[in-house]
Structures are given as C-alpha cells and as structure tokens.
CHARMM internal coordinates of N, CA and C (Angstrom, degrees):
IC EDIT
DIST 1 N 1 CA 1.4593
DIST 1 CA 1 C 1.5206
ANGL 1 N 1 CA 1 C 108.35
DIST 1 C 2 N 1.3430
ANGL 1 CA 1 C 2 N 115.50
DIHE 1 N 1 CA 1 C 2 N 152.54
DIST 2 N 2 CA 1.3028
ANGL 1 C 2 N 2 CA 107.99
DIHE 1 CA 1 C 2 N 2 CA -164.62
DIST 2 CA 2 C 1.7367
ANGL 2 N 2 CA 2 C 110.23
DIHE 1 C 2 N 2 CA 2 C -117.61
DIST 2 C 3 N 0.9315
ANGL 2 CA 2 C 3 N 122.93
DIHE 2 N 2 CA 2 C 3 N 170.21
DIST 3 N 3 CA 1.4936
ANGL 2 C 3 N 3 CA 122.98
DIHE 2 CA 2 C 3 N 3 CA 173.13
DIST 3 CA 3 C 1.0924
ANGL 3 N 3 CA 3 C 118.28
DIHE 2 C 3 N 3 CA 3 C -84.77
DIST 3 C 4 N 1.8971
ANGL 3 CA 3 C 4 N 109.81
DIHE 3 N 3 CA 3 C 4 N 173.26
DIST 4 N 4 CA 1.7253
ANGL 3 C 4 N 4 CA 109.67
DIHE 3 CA 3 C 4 N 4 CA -160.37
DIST 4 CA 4 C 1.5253
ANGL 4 N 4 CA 4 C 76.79
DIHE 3 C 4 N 4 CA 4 C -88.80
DIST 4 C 5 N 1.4680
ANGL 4 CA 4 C 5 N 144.79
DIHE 4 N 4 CA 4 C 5 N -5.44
DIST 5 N 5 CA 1.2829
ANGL 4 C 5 N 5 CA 108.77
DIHE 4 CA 4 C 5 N 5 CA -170.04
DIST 5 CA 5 C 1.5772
ANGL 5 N 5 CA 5 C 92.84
DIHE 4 C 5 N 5 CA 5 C -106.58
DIST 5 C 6 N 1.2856
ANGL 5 CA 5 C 6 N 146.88
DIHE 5 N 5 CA 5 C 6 N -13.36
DIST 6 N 6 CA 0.9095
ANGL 5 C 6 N 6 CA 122.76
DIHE 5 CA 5 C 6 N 6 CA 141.82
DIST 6 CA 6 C 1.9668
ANGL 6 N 6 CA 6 C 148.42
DIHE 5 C 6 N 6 CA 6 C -79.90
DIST 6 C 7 N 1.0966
ANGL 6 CA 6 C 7 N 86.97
DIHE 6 N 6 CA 6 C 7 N 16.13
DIST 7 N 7 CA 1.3199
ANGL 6 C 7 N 7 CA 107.24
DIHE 6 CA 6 C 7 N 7 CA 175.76
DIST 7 CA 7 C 1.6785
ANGL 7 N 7 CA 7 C 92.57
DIHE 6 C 7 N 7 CA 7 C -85.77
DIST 7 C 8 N 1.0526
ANGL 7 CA 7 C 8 N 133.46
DIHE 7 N 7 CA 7 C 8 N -50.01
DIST 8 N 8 CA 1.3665
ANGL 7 C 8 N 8 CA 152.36
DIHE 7 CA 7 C 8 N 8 CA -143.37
DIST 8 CA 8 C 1.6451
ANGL 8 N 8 CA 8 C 90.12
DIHE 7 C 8 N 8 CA 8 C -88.59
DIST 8 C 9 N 1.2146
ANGL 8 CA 8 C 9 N 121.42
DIHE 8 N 8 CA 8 C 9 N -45.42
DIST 9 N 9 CA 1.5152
ANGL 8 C 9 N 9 CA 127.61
DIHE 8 CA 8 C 9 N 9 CA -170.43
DIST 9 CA 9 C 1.6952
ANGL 9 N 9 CA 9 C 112.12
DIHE 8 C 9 N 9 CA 9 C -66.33
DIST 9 C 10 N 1.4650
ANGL 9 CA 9 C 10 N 94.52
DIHE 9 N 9 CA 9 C 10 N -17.26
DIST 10 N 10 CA 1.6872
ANGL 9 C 10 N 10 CA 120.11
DIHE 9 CA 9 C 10 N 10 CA -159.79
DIST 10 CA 10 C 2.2514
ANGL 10 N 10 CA 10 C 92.44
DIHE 9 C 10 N 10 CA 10 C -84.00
DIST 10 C 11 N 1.3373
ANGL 10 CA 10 C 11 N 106.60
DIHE 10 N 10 CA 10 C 11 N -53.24
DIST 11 N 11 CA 0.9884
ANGL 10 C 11 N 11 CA 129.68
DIHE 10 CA 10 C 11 N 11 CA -162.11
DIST 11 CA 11 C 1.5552
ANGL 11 N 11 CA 11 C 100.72
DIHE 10 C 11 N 11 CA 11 C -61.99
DIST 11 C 12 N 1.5570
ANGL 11 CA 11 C 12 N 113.92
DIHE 11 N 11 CA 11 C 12 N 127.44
DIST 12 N 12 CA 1.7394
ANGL 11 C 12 N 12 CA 126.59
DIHE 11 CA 11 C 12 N 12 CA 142.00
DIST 12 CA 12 C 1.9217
ANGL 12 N 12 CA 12 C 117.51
DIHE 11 C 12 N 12 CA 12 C -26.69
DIST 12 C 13 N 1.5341
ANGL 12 CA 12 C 13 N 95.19
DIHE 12 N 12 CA 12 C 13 N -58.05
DIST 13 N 13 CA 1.3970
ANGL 12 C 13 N 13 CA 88.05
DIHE 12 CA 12 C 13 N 13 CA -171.05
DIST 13 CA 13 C 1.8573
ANGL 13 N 13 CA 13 C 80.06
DIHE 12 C 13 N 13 CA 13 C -134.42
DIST 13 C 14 N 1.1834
ANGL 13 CA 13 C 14 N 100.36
DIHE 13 N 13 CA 13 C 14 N 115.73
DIST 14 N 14 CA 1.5915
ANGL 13 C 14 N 14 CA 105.32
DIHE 13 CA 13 C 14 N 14 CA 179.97
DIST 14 CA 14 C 1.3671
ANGL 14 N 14 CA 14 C 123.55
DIHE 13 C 14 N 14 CA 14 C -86.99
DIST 14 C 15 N 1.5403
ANGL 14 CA 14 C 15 N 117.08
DIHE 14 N 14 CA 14 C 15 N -22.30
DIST 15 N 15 CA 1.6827
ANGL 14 C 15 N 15 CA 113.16
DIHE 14 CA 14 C 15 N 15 CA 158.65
DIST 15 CA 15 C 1.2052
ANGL 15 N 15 CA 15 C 106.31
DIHE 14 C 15 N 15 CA 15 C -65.69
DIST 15 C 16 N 1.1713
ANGL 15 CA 15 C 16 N 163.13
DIHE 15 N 15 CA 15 C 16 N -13.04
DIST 16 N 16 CA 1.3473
ANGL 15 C 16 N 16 CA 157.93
DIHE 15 CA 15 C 16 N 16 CA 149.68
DIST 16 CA 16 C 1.6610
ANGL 16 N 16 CA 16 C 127.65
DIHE 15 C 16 N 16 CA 16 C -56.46
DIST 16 C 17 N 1.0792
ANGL 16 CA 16 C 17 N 100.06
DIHE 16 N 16 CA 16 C 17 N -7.44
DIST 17 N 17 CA 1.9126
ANGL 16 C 17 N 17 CA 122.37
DIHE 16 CA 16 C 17 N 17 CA -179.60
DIST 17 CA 17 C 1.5739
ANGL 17 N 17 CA 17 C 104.70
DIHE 16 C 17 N 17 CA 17 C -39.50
DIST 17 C 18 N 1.3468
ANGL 17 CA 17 C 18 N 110.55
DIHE 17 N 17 CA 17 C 18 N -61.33
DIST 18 N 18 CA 1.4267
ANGL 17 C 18 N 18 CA 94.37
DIHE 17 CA 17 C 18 N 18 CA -176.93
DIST 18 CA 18 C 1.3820
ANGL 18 N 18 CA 18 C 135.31
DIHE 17 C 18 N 18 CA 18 C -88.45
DIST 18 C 19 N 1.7998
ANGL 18 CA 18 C 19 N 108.19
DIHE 18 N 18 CA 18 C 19 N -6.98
DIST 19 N 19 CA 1.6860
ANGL 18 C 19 N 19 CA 113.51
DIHE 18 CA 18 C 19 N 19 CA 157.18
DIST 19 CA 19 C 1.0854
ANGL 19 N 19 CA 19 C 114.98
DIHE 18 C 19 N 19 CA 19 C -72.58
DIST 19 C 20 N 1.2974
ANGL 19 CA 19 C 20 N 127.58
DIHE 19 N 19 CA 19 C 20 N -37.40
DIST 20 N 20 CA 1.5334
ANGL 19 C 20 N 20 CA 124.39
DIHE 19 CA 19 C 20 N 20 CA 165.37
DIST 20 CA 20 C 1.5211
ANGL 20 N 20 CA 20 C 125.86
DIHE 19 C 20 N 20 CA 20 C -47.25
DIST 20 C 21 N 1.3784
ANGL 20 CA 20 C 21 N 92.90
DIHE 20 N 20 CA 20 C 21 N -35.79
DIST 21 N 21 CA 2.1005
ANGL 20 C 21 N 21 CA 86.66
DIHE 20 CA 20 C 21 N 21 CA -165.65
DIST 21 CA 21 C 1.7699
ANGL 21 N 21 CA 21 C 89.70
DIHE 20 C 21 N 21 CA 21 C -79.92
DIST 21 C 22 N 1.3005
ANGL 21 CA 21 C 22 N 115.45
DIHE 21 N 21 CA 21 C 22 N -24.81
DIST 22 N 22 CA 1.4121
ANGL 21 C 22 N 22 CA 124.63
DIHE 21 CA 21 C 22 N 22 CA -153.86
DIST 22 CA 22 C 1.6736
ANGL 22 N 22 CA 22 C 88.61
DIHE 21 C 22 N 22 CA 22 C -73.93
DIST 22 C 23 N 1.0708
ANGL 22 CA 22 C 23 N 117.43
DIHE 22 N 22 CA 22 C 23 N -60.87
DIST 23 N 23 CA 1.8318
ANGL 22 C 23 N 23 CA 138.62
DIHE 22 CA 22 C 23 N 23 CA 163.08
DIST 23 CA 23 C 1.3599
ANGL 23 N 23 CA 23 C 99.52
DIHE 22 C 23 N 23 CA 23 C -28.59
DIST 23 C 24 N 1.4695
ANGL 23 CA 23 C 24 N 133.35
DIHE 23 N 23 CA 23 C 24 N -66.76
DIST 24 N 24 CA 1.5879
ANGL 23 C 24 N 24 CA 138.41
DIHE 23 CA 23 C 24 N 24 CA -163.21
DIST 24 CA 24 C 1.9818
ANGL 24 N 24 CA 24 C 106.65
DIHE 23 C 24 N 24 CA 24 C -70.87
DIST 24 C 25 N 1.5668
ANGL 24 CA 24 C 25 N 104.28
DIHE 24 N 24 CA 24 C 25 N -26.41
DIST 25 N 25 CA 1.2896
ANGL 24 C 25 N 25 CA 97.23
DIHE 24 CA 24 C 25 N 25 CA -178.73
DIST 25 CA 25 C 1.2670
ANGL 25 N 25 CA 25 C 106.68
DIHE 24 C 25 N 25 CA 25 C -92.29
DIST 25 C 26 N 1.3144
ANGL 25 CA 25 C 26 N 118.00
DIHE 25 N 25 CA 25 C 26 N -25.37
DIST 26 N 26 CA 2.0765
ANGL 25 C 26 N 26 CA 108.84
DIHE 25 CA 25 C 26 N 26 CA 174.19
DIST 26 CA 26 C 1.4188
ANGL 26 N 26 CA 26 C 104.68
DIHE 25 C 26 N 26 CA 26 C -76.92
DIST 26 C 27 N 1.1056
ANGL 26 CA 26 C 27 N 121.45
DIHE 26 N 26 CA 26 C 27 N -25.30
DIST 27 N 27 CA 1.9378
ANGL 26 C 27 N 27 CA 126.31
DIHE 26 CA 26 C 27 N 27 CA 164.49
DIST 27 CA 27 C 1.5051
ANGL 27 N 27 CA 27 C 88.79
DIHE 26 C 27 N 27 CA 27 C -40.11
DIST 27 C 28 N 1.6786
ANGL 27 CA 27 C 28 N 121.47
DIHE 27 N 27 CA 27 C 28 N -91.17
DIST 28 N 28 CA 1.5354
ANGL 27 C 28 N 28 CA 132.18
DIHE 27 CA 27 C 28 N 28 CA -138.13
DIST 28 CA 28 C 1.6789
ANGL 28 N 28 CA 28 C 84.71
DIHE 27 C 28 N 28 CA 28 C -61.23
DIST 28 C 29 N 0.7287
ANGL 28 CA 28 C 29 N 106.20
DIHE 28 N 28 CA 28 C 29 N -79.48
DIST 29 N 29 CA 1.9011
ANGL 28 C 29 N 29 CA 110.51
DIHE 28 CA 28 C 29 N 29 CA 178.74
DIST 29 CA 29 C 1.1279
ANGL 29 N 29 CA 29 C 122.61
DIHE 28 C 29 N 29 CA 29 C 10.94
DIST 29 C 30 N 1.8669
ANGL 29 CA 29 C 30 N 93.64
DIHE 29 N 29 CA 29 C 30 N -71.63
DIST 30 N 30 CA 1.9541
ANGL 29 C 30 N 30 CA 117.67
DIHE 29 CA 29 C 30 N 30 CA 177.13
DIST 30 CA 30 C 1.3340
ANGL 30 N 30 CA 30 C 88.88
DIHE 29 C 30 N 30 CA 30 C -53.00
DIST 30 C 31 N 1.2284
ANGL 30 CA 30 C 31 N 120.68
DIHE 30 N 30 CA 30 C 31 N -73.08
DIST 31 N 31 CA 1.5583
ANGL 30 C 31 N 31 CA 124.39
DIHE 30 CA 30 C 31 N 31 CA -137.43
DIST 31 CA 31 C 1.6454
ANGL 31 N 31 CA 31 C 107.64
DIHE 30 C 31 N 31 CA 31 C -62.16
DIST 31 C 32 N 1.3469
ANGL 31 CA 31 C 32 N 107.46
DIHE 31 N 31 CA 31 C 32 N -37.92
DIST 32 N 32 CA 1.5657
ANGL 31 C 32 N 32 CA 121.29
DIHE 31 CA 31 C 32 N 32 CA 165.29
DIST 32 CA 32 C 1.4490
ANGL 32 N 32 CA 32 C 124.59
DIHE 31 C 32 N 32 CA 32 C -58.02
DIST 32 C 33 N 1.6581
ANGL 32 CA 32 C 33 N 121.54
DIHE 32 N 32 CA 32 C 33 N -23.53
DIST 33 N 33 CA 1.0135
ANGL 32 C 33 N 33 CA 123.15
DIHE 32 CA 32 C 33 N 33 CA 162.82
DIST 33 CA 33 C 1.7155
ANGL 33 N 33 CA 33 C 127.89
DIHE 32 C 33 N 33 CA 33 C -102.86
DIST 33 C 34 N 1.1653
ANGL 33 CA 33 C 34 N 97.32
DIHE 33 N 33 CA 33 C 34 N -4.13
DIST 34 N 34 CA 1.4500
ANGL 33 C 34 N 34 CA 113.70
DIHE 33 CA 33 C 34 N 34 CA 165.64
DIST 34 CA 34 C 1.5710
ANGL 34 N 34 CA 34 C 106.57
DIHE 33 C 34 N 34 CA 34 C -76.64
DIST 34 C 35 N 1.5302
ANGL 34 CA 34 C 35 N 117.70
DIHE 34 N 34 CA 34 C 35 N -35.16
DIST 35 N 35 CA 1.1721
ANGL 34 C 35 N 35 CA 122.98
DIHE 34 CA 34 C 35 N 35 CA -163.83
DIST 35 CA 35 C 1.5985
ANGL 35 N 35 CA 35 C 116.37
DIHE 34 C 35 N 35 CA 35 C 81.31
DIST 35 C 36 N 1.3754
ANGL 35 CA 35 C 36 N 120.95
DIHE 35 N 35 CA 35 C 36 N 11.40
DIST 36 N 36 CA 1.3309
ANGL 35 C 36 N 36 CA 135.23
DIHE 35 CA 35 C 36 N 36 CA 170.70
DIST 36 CA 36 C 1.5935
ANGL 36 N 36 CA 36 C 116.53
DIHE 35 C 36 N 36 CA 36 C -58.78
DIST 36 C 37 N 1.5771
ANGL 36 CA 36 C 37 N 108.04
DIHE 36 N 36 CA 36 C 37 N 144.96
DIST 37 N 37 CA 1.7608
ANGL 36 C 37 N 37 CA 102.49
DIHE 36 CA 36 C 37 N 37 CA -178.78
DIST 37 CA 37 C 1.6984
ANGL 37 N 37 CA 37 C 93.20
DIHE 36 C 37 N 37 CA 37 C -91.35
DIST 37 C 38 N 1.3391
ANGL 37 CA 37 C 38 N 125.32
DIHE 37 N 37 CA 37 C 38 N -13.40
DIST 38 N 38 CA 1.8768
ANGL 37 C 38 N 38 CA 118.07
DIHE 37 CA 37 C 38 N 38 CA -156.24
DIST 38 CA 38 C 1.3565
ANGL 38 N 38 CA 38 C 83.71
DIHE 37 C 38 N 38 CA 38 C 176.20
DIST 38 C 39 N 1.7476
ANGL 38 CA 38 C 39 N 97.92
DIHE 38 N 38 CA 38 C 39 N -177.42
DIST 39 N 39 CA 1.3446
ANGL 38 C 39 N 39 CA 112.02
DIHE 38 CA 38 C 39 N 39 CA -146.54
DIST 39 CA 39 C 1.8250
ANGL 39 N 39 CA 39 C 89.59
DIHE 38 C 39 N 39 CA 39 C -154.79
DIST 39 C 40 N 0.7889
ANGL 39 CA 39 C 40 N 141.01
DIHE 39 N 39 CA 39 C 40 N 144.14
DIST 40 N 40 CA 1.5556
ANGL 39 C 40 N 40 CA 143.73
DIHE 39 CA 39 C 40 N 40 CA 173.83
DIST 40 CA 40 C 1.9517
ANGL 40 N 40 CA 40 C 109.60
DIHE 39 C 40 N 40 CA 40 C -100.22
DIST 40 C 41 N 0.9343
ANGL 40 CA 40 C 41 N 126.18
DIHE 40 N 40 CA 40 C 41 N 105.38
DIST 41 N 41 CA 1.5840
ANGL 40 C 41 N 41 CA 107.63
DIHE 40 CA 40 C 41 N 41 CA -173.52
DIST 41 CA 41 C 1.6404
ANGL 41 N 41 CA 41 C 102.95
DIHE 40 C 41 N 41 CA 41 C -130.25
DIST 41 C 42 N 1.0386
ANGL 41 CA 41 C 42 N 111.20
DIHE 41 N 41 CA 41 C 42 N 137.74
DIST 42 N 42 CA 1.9685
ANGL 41 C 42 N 42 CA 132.40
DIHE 41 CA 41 C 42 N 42 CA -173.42
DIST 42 CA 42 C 1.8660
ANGL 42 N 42 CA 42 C 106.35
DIHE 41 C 42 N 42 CA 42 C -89.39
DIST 42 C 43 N 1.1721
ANGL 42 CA 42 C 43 N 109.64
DIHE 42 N 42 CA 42 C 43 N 142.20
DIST 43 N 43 CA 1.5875
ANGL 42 C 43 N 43 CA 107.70
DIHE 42 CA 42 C 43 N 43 CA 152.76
DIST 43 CA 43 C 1.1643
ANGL 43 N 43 CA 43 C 117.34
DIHE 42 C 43 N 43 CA 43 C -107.20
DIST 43 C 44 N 1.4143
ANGL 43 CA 43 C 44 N 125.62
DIHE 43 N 43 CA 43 C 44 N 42.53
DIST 44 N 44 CA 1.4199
ANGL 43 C 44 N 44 CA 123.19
DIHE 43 CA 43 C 44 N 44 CA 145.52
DIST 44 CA 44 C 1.6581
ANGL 44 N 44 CA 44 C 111.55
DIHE 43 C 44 N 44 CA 44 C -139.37
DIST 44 C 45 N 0.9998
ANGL 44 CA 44 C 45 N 105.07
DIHE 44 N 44 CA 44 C 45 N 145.60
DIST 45 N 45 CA 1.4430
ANGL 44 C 45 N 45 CA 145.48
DIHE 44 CA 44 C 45 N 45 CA -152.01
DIST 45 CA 45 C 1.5225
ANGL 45 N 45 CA 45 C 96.09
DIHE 44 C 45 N 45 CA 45 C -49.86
DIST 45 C 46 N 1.4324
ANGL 45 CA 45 C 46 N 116.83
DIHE 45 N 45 CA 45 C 46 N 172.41
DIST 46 N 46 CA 1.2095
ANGL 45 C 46 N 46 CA 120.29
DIHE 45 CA 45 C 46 N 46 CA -162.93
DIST 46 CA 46 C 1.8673
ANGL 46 N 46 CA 46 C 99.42
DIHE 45 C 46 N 46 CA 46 C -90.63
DIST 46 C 47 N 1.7024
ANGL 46 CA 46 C 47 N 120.73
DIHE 46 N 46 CA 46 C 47 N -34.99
DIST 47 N 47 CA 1.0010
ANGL 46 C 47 N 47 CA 133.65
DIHE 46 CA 46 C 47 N 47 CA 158.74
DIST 47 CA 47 C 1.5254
ANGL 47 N 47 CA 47 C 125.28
DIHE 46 C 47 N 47 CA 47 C -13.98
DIST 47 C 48 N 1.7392
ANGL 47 CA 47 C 48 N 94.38
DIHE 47 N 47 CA 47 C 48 N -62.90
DIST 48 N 48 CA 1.4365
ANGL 47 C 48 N 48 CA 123.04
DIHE 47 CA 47 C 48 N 48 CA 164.16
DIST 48 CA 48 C 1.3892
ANGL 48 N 48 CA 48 C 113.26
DIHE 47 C 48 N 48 CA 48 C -44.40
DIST 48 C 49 N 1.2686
ANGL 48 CA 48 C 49 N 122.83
DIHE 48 N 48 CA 48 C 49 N -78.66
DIST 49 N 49 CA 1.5031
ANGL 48 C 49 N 49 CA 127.03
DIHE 48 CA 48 C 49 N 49 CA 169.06
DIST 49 CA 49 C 1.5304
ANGL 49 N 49 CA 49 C 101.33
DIHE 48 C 49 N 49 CA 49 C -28.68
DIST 49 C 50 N 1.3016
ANGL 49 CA 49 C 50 N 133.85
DIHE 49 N 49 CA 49 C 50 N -71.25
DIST 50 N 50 CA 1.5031
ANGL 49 C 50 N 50 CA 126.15
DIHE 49 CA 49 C 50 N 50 CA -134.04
DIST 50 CA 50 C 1.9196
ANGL 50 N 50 CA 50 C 87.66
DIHE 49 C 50 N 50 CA 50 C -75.41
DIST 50 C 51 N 1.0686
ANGL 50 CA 50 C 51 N 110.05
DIHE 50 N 50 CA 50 C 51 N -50.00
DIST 51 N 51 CA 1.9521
ANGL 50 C 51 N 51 CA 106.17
DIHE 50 CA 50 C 51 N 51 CA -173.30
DIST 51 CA 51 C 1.0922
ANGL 51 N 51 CA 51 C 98.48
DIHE 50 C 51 N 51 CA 51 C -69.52
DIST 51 C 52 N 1.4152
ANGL 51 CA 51 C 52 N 146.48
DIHE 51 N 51 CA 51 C 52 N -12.33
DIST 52 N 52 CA 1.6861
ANGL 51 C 52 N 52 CA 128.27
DIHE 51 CA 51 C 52 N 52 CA 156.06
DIST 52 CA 52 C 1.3191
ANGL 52 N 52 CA 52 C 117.48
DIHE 51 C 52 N 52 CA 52 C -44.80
DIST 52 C 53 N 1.9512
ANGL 52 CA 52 C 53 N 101.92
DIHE 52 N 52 CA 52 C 53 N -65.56
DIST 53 N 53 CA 1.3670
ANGL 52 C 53 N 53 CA 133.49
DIHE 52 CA 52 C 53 N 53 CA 170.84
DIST 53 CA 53 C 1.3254
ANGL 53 N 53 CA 53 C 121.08
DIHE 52 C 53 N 53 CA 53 C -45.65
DIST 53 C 54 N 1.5680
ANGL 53 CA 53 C 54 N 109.67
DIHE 53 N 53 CA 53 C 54 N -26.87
DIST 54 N 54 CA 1.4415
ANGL 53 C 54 N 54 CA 118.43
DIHE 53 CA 53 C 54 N 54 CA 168.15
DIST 54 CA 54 C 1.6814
ANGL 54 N 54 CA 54 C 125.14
DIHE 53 C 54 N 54 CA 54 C -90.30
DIST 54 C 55 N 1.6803
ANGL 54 CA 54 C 55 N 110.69
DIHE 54 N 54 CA 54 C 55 N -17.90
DIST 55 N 55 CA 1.4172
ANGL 54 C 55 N 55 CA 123.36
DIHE 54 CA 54 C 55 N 55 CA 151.21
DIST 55 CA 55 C 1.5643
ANGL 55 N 55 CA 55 C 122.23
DIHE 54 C 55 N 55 CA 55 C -40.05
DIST 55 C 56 N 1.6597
ANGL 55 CA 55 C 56 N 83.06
DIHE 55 N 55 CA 55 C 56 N -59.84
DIST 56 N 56 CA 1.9552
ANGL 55 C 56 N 56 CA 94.79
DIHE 55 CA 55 C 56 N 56 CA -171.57
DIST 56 CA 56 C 1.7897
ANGL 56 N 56 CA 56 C 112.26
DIHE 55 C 56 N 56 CA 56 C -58.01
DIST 56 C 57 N 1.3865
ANGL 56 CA 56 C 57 N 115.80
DIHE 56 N 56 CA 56 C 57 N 0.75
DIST 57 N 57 CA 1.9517
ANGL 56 C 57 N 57 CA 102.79
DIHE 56 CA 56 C 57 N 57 CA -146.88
DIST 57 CA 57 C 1.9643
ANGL 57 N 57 CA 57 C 88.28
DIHE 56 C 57 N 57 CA 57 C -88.03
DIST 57 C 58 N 0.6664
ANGL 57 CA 57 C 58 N 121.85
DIHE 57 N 57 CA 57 C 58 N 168.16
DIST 58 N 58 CA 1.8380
ANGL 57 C 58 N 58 CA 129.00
DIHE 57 CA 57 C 58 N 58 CA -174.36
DIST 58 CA 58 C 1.6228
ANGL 58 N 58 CA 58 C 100.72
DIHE 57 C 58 N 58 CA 58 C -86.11
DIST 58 C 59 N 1.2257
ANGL 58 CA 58 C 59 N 135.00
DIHE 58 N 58 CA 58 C 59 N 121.81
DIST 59 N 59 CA 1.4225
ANGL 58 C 59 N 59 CA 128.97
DIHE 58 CA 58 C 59 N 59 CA 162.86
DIST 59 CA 59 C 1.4760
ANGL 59 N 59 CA 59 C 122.79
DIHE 58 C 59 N 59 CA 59 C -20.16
DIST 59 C 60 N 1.5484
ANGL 59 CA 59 C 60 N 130.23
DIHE 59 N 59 CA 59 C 60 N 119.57
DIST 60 N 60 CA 1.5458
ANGL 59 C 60 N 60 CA 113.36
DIHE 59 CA 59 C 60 N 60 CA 168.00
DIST 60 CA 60 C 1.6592
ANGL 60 N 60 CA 60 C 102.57
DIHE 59 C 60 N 60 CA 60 C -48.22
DIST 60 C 61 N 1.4056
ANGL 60 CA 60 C 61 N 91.57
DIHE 60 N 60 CA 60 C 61 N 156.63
DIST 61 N 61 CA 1.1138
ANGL 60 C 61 N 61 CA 120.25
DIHE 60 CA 60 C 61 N 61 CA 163.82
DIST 61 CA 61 C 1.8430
ANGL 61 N 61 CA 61 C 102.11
DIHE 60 C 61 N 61 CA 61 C -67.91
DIST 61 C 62 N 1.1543
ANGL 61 CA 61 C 62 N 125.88
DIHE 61 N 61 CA 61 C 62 N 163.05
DIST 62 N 62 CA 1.5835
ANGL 61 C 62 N 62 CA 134.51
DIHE 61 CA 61 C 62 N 62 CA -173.22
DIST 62 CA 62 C 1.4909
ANGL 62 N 62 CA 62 C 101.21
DIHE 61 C 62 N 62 CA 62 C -85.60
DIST 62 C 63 N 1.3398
ANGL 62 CA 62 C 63 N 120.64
DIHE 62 N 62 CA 62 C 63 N 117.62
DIST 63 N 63 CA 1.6926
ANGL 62 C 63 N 63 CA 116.22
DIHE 62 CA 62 C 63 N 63 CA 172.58
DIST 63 CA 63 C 1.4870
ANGL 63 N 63 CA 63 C 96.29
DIHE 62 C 63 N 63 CA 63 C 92.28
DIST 63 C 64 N 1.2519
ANGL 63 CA 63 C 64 N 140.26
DIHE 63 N 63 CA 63 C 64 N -26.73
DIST 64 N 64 CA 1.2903
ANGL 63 C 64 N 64 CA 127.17
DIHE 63 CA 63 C 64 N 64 CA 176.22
DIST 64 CA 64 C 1.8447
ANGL 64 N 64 CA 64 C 139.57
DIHE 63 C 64 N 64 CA 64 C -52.97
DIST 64 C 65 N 0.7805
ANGL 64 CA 64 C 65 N 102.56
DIHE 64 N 64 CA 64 C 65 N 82.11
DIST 65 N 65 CA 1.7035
ANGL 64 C 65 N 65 CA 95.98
DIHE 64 CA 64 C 65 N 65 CA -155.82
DIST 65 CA 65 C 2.2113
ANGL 65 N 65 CA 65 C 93.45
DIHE 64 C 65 N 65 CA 65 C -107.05
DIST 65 C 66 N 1.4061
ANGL 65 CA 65 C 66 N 88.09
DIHE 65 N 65 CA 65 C 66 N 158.24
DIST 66 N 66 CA 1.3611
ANGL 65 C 66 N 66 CA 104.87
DIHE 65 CA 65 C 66 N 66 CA -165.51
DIST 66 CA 66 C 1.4532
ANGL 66 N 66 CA 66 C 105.87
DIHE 65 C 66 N 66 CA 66 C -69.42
DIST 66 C 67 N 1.5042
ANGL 66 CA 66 C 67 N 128.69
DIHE 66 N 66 CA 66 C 67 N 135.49
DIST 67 N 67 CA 1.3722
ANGL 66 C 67 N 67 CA 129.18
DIHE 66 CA 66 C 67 N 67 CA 174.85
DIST 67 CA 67 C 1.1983
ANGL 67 N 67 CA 67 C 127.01
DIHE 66 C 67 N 67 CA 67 C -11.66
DIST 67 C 68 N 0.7624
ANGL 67 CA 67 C 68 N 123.78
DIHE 67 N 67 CA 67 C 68 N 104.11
DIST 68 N 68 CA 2.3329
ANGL 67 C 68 N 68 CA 111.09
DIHE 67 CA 67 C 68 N 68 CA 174.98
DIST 68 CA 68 C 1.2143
ANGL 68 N 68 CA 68 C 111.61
DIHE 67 C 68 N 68 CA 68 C 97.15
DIST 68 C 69 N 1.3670
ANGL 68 CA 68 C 69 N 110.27
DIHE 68 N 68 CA 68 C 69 N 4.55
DIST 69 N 69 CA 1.7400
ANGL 68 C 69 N 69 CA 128.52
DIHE 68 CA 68 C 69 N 69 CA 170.05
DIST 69 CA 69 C 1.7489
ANGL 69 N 69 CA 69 C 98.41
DIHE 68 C 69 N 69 CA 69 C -70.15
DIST 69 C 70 N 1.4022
ANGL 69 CA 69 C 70 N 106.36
DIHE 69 N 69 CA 69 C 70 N 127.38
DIST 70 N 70 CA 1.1489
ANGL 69 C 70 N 70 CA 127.27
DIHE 69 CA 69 C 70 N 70 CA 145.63
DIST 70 CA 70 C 1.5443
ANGL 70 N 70 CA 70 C 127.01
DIHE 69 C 70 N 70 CA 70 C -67.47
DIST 70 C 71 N 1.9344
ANGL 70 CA 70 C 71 N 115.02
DIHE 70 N 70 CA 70 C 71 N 120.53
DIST 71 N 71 CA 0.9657
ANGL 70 C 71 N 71 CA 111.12
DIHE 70 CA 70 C 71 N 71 CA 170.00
DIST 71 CA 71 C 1.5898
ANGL 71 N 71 CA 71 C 130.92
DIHE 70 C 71 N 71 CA 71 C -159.28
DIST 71 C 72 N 1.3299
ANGL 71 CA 71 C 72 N 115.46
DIHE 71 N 71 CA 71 C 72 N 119.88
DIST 72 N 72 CA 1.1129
ANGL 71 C 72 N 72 CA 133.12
DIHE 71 CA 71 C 72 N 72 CA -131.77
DIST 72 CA 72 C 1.7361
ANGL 72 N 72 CA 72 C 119.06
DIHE 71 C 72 N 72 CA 72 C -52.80
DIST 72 C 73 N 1.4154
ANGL 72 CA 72 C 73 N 98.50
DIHE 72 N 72 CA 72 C 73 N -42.17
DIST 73 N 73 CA 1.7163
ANGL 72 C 73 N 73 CA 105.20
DIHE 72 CA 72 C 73 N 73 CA 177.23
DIST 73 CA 73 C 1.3608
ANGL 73 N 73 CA 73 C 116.08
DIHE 72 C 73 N 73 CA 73 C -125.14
END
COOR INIT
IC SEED 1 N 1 CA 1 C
IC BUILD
C-alpha cells in the first residue's frame, strides 16, 4: 500500500488526490449500477458538443419560423 505522499507524486495535479479517488469511486459505482462494462469521457466541455451538434443542423429555409412563432410582416 502506498502513501498519501506517494500517491500524490503519482498524480498530474496532486492537490486534487482526494477528489479524484473520490471521483474514480462514484465512476465504478455508477457504472456498476448501471450495469455498464466502461464509460467514454471527452476533455472538452459539454458547450463544445452542443455547437458541433449545432454545425451539423441544415440551414432554415428563409421565412421559416417554428409553429406558433409570431411574425410581424
């Protein structure tokens, strides 16, 4: 078994040691109660995702506005 100061030596950002392990055990947990084998996870933000997702959508059509849209002329 190893020590908190080498646990810490182990670590990217080592003041973070104990939100991390705390982080890695609600990981196995979820995934164990999901019944999941793994988990897929990104380092960019969820932000990121949605303006990708908002890249892909097809141009409105001109004048097209969503049902029950108000519009003036």
């Amino acid at each position: 078994m190893s020590t908190e100061d080498e646990r810490r030596a182990r670590l990217m950002l080592p003041d973070r040691s104990e939100v991390l392990a705390a982080g890695v055990l609600i990981l196995r947990e979820t995934l164990r109660h999901l019944e999941l084998d793994a988990i897929e996870a990104s380092e960019h933000d969820l932000l990121d995702g949605a303006a990708l997702a908002a890249a892909e959508l097809p141009e409105p059509d001109e004048g097209d506005a969503p049902p029950g849209a108000y519009t003036c002329c």
